[in-house]
C-alpha positions in Angstrom: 8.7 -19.7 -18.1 11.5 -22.0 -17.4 11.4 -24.1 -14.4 14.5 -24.8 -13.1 13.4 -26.7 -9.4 9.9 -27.1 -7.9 7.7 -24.3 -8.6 4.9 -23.0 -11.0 3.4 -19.9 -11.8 -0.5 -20.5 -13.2 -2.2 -17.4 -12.0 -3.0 -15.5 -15.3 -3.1 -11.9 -15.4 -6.1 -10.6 -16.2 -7.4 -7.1 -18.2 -6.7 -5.2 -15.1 -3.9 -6.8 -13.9 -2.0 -5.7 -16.9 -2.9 -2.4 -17.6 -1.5 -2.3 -13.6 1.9 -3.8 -14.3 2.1 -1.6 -17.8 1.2 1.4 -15.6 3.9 1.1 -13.2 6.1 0.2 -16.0 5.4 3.0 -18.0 6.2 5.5 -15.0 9.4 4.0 -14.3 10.7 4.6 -18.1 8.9 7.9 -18.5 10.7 9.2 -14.9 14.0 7.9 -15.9 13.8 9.7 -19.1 13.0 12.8 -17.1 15.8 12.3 -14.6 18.3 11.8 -17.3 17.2 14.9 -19.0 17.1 16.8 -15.9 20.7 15.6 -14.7 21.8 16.8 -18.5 20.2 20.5 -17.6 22.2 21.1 -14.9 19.5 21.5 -12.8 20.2 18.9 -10.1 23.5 17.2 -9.7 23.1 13.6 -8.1 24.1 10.2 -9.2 21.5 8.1 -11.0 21.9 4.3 -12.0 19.3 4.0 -14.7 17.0 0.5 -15.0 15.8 1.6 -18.7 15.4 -2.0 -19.9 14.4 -3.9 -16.9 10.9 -1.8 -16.1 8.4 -5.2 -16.3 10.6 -6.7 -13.4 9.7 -4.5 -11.0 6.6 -3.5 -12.1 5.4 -7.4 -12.1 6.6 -8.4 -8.7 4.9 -5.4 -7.1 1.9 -5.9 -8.3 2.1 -9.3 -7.3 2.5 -7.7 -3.8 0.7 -5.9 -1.1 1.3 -2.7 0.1 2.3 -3.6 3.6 4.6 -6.4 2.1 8.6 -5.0 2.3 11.1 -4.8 -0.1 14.4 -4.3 -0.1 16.7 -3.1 -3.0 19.8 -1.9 -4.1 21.2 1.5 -5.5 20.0 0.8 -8.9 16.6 0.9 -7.3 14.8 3.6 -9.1 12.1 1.0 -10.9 11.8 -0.9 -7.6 11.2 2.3 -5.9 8.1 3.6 -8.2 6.5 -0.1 -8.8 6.2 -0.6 -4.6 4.8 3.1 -4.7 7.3 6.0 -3.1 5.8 9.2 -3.8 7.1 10.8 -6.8 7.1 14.2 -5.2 9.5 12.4 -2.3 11.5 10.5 -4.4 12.3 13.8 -7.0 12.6 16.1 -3.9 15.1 13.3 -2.4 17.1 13.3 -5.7 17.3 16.5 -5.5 18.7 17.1 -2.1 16.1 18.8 -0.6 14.3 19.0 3.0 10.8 17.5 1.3 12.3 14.6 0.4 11.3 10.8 1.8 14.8 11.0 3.8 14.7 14.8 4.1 17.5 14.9 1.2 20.7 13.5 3.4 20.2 9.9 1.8 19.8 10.3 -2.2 18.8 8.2 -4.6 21.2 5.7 -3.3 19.3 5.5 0.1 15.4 5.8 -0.7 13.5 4.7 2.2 9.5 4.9 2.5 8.2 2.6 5.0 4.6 3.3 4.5 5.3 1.7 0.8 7.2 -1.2 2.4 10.3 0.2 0.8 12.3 -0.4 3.8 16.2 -0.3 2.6 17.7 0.8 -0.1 21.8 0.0 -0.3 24.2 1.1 -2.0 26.7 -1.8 -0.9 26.2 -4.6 -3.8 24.7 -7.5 -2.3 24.5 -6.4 1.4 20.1 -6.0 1.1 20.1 -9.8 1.0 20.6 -10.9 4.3 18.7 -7.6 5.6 15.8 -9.1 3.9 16.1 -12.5 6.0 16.1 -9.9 9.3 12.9 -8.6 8.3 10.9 -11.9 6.9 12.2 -13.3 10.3 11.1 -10.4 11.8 7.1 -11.1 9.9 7.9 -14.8 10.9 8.3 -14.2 14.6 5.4 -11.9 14.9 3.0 -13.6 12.9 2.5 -11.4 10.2 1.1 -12.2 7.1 3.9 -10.4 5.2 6.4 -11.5 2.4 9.5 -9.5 1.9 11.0 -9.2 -1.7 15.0 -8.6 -1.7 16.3 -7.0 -5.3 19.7 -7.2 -6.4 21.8 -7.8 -10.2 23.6 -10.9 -11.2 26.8 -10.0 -10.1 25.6 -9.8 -6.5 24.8 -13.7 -6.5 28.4 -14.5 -6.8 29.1 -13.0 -3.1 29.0 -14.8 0.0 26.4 -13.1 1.7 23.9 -14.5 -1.4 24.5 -18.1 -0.3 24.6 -17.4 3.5 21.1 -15.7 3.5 19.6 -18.4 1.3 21.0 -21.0 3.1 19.7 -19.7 6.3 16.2 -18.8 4.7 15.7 -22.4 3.9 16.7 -24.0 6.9 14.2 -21.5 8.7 11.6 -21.2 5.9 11.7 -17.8 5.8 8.7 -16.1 3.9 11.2 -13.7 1.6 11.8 -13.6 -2.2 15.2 -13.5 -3.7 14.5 -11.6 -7.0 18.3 -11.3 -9.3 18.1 -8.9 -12.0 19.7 -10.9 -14.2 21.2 -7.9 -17.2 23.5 -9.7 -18.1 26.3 -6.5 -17.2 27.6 -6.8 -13.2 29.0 -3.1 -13.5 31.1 -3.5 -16.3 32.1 -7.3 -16.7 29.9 -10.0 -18.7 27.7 -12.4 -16.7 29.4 -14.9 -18.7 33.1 -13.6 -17.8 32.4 -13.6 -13.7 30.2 -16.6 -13.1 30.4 -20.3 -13.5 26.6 -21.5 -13.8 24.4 -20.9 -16.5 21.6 -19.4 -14.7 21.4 -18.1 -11.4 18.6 -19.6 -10.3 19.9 -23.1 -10.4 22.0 -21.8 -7.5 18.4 -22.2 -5.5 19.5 -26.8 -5.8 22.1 -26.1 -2.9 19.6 -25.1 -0.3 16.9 -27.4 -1.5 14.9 -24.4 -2.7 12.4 -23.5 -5.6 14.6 -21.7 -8.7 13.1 -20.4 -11.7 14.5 -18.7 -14.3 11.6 -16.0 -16.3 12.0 -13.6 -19.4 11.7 -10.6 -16.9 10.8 -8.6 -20.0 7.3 -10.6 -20.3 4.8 -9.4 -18.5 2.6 -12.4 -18.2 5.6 -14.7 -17.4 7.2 -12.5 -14.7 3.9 -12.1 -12.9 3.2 -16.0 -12.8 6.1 -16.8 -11.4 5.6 -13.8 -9.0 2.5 -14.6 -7.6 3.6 -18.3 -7.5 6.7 -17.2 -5.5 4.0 -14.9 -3.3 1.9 -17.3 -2.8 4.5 -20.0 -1.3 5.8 -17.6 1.0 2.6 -16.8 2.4 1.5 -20.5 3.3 4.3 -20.6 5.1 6.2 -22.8 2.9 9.5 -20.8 2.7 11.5 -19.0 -0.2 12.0 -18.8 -3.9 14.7 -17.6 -5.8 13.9 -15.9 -9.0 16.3 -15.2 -11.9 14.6 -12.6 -14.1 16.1 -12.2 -17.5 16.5 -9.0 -18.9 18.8 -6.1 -20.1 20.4 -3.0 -19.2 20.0 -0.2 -21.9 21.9 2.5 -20.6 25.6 2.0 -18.7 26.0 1.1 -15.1 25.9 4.7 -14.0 24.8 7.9 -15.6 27.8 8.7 -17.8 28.8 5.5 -18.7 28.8 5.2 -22.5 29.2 2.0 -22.2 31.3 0.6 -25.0 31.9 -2.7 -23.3 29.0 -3.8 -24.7 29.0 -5.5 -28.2 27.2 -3.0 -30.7 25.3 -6.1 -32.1 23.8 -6.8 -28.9 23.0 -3.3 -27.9 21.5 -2.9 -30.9 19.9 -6.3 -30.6 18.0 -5.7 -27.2 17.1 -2.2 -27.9 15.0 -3.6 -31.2 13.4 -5.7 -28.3 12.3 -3.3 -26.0 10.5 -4.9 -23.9 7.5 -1.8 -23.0 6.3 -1.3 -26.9 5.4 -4.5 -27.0 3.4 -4.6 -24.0 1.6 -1.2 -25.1 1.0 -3.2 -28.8 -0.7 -6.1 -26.6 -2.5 -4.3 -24.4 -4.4 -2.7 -27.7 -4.2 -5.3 -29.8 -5.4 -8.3 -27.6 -8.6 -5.9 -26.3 -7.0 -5.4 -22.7 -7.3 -1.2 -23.0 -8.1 0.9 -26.0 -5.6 3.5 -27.5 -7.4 6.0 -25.6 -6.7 4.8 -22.1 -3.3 4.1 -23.1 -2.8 7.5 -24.0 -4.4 8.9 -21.2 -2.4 6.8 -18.6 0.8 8.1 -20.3 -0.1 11.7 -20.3 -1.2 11.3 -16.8 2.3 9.9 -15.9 4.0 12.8 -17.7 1.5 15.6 -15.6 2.7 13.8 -12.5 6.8 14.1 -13.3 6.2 17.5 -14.1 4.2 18.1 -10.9 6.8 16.2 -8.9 10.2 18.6 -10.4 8.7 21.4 -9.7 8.1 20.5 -6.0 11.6 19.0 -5.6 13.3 22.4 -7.5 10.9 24.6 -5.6 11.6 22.8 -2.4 14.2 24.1 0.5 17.4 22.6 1.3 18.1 20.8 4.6 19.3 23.7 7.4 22.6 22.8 8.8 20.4 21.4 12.0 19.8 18.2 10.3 23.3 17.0 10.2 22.5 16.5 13.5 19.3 14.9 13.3 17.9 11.2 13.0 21.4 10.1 13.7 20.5 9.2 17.6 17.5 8.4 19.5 19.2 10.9 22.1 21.9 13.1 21.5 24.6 12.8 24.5 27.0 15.9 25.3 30.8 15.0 24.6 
């Protein structure tokens, strides 16, 4: 872990705790696989922003959470989505546009919302979940509510103005939310290094007199400590964190994009890197689960994908009468 300002992460996974955060990573890049596949078959036609690459992340920080804690994330939300815990039959059945799915197909996979997982918003404007997530930790604030809320979003995103505003304002009013940057290196198509003039983003946390750290978000046991540090500071009471999680982006910023802005050196450097082999190596090799289990929690993962397409393909699609729906509390004549 590097420290950048004022906070520590000590709280050492343990056994359990692992094969949790492998778990959740594993679905995430086995049910990206499957959507790219399925997108290829013709089968369902939807966009899809894939987070191949940054699956610890997500699956670290939720497990550092509680179910009734919120998050809040961005389009390329899909390993946020499965860590927190939407329903893989909802979330398929949403990509695919039907009636079954968690916004009864009219939002996509740009617009996933399952409240009973905490996953509150999902954007599709770059940036704009950040001060949303100060609405709802002052919302927890106000009531009393032991919650934390977690706000997602990519390094490019940290650059706008709403980023400062909302971390400024969280300080002042110690506001018990976590600002969590995806730091891949790529905003869209343009180099971190290109677009923005500090070294790490989570320096950025000095200006509002708030803890920064800066974590290899492809290491499991570092992204959880600083996690549950960050957790465990909000719910004292003691206000925000801002975390800069390391990591990479294996496929191109939408499904489609080859992209060749990437240096082939680096591509090829991060992909030898994968960050979820090793973690499936340590989990056997340091004693914390057996081959057997592994296996068995992958196959179970796969049953489950394949459980969840055939209820989104075999599901209906919306009736006309929907437009119509959830749009107002009560519909007024023209």
């Amino acid at each position: 872990m590097n420290e950048v300002t004022g906070i520590s992460g000590h709280n050492q996974p343990d056994s359990e705790t692992l094969v949790e955060i492998f778990s959740k990573a594993m679905l995430i890049k086995l049910c990206d696989d499957r959507i790219r596949a399925v997108l290829r078959s013709g089968k369902i036609v939807s966009p899809h922003y894939s987070p191949r690459g940054q699956e610890v992340v997500s699956a670290a920080m939720a497990t550092a959470l509680r179910q009734g804690d919120y998050l809040v994330t961005i389009y390329r939300g899909l390993h946020d989505h499965l860590a927190k815990g939407v329903p893989l039959r909802q979330l398929w059945a949403e990509y695919a546009g039907r009636v079954t799915g968690s916004c009864k197909g009219k939002g996509g996979p740009m617009h996933i919302t399952h409240p009973e997982a905490g996953v509150v918003v999902t954007t599709g404007i770059v940036g704009s979940g950040i001060p949303i997530a100060n609405g709802l930790a002052l919302a927890s604030q106000v009531r009393g509510e032991d919650r934390v809320t977690v706000t997602n979003f990519g390094d490019g995103a940290s650059n706008i103005g709403a980023f400062h505003e909302a971390l400024n304002m969280a300080s002042v009013w110690k506001l018990p939310v976590i600002f969590l940057c995806h730091n891949n290196r790529y905003a869209e198509h343009t180099r971190y290094e290109d677009c923005t003039a500090v070294d790490s983003v989570a320096t950025r946390g000095i200006a509002y007199t708030m803890p920064g750290v800066s974590v290899d978000g492809n290491d499991p046991v570092e992204m959880y400590r600083a996690a549950t540090a960050a957790v465990d500071r909000a719910r004292r009471g003691d206000g925000p964190t801002l975390i800069e999680a390391r990591t990479f982006r294996f496929e191109g910023h939408n499904y489609g994009d080859p992209g060749h802005y990437i240096p082939k050196d680096v591509y090829a450097a991060a992909l030898a890197d994968d960050p979820l082999p090793k973690f499936r190596a340590k989990l056997v090799s340091e004693g914390h689960a057996d081959e057997a289990r592994v296996a068995g929690i992958e196959a179970k993962i796969l049953a489950d994908i394949d459980d969840a397409v055939a209820f989104a393909l075999a599901s209906d699609w919306p009736e006309k009468a929907e437009l119509r729906r959830d749009v107002f509390v009560q519909e007024l004549a023209a």
